[in-house]
C-alpha positions as CSV (number, residue, x, y, z in Angstrom):
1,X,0.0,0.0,0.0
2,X,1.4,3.7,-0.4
3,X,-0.3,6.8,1.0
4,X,-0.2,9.5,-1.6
5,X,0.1,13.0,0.1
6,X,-1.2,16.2,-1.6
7,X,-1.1,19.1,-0.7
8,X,-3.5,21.7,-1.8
9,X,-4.5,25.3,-2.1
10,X,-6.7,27.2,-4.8
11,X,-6.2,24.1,-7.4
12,X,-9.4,23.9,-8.6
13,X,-7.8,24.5,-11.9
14,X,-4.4,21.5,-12.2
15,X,-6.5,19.2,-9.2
16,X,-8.0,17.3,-11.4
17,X,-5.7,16.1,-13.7
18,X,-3.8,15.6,-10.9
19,X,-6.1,13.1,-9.2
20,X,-7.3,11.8,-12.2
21,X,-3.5,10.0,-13.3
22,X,-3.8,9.3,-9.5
23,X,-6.8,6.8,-9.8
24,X,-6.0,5.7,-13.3
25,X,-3.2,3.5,-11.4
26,X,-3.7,0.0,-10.6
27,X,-3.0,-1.4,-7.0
28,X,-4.1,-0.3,-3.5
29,X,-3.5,3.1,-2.3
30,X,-5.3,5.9,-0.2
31,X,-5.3,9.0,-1.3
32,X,-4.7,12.1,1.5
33,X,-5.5,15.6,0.3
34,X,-4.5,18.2,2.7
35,X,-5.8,21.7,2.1
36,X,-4.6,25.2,3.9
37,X,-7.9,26.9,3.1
38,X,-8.8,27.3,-0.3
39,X,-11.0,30.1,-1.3
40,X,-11.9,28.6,-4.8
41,X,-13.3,25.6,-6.3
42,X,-10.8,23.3,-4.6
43,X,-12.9,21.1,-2.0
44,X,-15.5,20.8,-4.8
45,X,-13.3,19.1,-7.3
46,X,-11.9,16.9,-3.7
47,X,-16.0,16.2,-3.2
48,X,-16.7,15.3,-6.8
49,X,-13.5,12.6,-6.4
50,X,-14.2,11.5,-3.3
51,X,-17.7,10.1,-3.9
52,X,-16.6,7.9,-6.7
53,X,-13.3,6.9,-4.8
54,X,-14.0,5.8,-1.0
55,X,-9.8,6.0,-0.7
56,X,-9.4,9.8,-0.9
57,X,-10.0,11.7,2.3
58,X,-10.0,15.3,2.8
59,X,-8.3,17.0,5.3
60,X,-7.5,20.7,6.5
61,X,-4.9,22.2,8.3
62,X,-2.8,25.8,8.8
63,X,-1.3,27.0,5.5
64,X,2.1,25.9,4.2
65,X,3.1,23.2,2.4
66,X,5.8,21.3,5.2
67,X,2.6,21.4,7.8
68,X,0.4,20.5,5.4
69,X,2.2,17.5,4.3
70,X,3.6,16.3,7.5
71,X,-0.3,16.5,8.4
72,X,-1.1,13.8,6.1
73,X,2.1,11.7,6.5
74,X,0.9,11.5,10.2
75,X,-2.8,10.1,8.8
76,X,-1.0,8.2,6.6
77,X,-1.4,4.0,7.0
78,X,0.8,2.7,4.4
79,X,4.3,1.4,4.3
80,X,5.1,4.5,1.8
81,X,4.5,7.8,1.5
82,X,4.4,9.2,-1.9
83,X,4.1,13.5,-1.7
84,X,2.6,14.5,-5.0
85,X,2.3,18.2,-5.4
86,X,-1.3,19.0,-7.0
87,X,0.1,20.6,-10.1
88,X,1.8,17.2,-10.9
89,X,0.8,13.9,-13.0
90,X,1.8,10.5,-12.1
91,X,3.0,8.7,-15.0
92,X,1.6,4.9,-15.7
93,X,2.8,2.2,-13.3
94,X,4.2,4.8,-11.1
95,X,3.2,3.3,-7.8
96,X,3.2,-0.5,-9.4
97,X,7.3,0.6,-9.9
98,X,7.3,2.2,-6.2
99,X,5.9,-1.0,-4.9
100,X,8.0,-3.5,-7.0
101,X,11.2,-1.9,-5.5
102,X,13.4,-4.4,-2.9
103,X,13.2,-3.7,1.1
104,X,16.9,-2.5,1.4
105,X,15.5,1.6,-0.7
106,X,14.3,3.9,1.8
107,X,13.7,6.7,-0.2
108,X,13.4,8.3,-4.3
109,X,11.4,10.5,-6.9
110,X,11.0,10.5,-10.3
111,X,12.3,11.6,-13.3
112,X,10.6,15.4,-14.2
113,X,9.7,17.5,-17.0
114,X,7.4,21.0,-17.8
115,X,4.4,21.0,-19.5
116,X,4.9,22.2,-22.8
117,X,7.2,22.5,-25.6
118,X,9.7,24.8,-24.6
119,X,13.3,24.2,-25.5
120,X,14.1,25.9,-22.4
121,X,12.0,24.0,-20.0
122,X,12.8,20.5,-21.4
123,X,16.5,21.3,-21.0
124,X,16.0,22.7,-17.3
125,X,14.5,19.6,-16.8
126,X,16.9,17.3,-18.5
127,X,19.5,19.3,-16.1
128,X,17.1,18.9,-12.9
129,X,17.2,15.1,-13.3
130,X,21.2,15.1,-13.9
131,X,21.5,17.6,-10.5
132,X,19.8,14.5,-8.3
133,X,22.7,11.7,-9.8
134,X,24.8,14.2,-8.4
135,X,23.4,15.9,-5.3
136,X,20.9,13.2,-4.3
137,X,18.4,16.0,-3.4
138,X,15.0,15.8,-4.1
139,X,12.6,18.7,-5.4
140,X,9.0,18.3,-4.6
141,X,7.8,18.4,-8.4
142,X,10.2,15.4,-8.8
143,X,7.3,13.6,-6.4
144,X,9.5,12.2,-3.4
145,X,8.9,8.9,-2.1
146,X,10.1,7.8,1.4
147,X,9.4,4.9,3.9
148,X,6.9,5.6,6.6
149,X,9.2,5.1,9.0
150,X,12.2,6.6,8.3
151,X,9.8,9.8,7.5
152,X,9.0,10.2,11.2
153,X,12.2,9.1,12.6
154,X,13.8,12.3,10.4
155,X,11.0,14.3,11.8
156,X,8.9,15.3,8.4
157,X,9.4,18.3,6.8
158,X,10.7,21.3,8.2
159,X,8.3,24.6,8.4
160,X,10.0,26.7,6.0
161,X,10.7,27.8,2.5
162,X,12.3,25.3,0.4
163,X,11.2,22.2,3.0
164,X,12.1,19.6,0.3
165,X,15.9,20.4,-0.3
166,X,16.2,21.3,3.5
167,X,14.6,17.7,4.5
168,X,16.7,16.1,1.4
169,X,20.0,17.3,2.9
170,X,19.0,15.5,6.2
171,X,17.4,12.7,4.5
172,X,20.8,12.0,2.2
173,X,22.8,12.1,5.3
174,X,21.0,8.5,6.1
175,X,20.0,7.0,3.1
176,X,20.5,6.9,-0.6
177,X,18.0,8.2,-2.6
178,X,17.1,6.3,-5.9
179,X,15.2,7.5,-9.4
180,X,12.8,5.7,-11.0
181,X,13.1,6.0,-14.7
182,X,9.7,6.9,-15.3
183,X,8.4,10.6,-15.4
184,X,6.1,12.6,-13.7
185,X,4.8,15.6,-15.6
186,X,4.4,19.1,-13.8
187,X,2.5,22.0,-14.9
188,X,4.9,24.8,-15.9
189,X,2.7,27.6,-14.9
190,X,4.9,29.8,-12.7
191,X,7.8,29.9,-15.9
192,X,5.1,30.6,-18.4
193,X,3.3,33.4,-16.0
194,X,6.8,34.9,-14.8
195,X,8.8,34.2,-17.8
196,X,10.8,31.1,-18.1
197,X,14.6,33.0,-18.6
198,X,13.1,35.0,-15.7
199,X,11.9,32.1,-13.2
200,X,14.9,30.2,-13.6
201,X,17.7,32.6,-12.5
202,X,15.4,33.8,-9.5
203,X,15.1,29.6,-8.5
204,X,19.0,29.6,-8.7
205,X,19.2,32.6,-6.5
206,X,17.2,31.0,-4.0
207,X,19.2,28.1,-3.8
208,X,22.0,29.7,-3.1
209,X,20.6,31.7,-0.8
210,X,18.6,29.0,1.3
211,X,22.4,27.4,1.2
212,X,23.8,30.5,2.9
213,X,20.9,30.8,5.5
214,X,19.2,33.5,4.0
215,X,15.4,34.0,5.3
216,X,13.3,33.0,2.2
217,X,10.0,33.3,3.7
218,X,9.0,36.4,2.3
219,X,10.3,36.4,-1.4
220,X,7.7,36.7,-4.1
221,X,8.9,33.8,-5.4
222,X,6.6,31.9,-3.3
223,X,3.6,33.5,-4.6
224,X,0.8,31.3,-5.6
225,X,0.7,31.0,-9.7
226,X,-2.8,29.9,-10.8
């Protein structure tokens, strides 16, 4: 079994899809989507789902992505967690592969790409997959997947900006994270709204920022793109 984890707010529009390449896999799995108080159509796409698919279950809690996610981890049942942001589409047989893989791996993602057919964005992501052979850290559009346990030993997410490389850097220092050579597919809204040439040097900054203990929480960067 593997708890999928997402977190949600104002994704009435990328929802969805989302859930849609969730129940189109085979196997058993329960769904968890944890909301931080939408003020759109959200909980009505989550109702629609829900009353077709006994496995999903809706819950809220306090705005921002770490708590929201360590808030479903903690409901979570299964052997694996599976975090799947909302803007993201599981490819086929992603949890039959997660499922398949031997008891000794703790711990992996996916290979990612943009939506679209932007030159630039399919070679950010060709370069996003290459960074994790190297740096073993996760983003959360590469849809991280982690053992129960070894999720709440680690302590879950922390509550800040960036909570996916900061919780990667601790969860590398452990484990070794593997990638599954099949591809999960994330909306590429923020480059497309922001400007791609524009997105991606303001993500790099950030990184090196959050590396030299800079306070992110503030930057616009953050801002929700719908």
């Amino acid at each position: 079994m593997i708890s999928i984890v997402i977190p949600t707010l104002n994704e009435e529009r990328d929802l969805p899809a989302t859930l849609g390449a969730v129940f189109a896999q085979p196997g058993g799995f329960e769904v968890l989507v944890v909301d931080g108080g939408s003020g759109d159509a959200t909980r009505e796409v989550i109702d629609r789902y829900s009353a077709r698919h006994t496995e999903l279950r809706w819950l809220t809690t306090d705005c921002g992505r770490a708590r929201q996610m360590n808030a479903g981890a903690e409901q979570g049942q299964s052997d694996w967690l599976l975090f799947l942001h909302a803007d993201t589409q599981l490819p086929e047989g992603a949890l039959e592969s997660i499922e398949a893989l031997p008891a000794r791996t703790q711990a992996g993602c996916f290979h990612q790409r943009f939506s679209g057919d932007s030159h630039m964005l399919r070679t950010l992501s060709w370069f996003h997959n290459r960074r994790f052979q190297f740096t073993r850290v996760i983003y959360g559009d590469q849809a991280m997947f982690i053992r129960r346990e070894l999720f709440r030993e680690l302590g879950g997410f922390p509550d800040r900006r960036m909570e996916d490389v900061a919780f990667s850097l601790v969860l590398r220092s452990v484990t070794r994270p593997m990638m599954l050579p099949l591809t999960v597919t994330t909306d590429s809204r923020k480059f497309d709204q922001m400007g791609h040439w524009q997105t991606l040097w303001r993500a790099m900054s950030l990184l090196l920022r959050f590396r030299f203990g800079a306070d992110l929480e503030e930057d616009p960067f953050f801002d929700p793109y719908r």
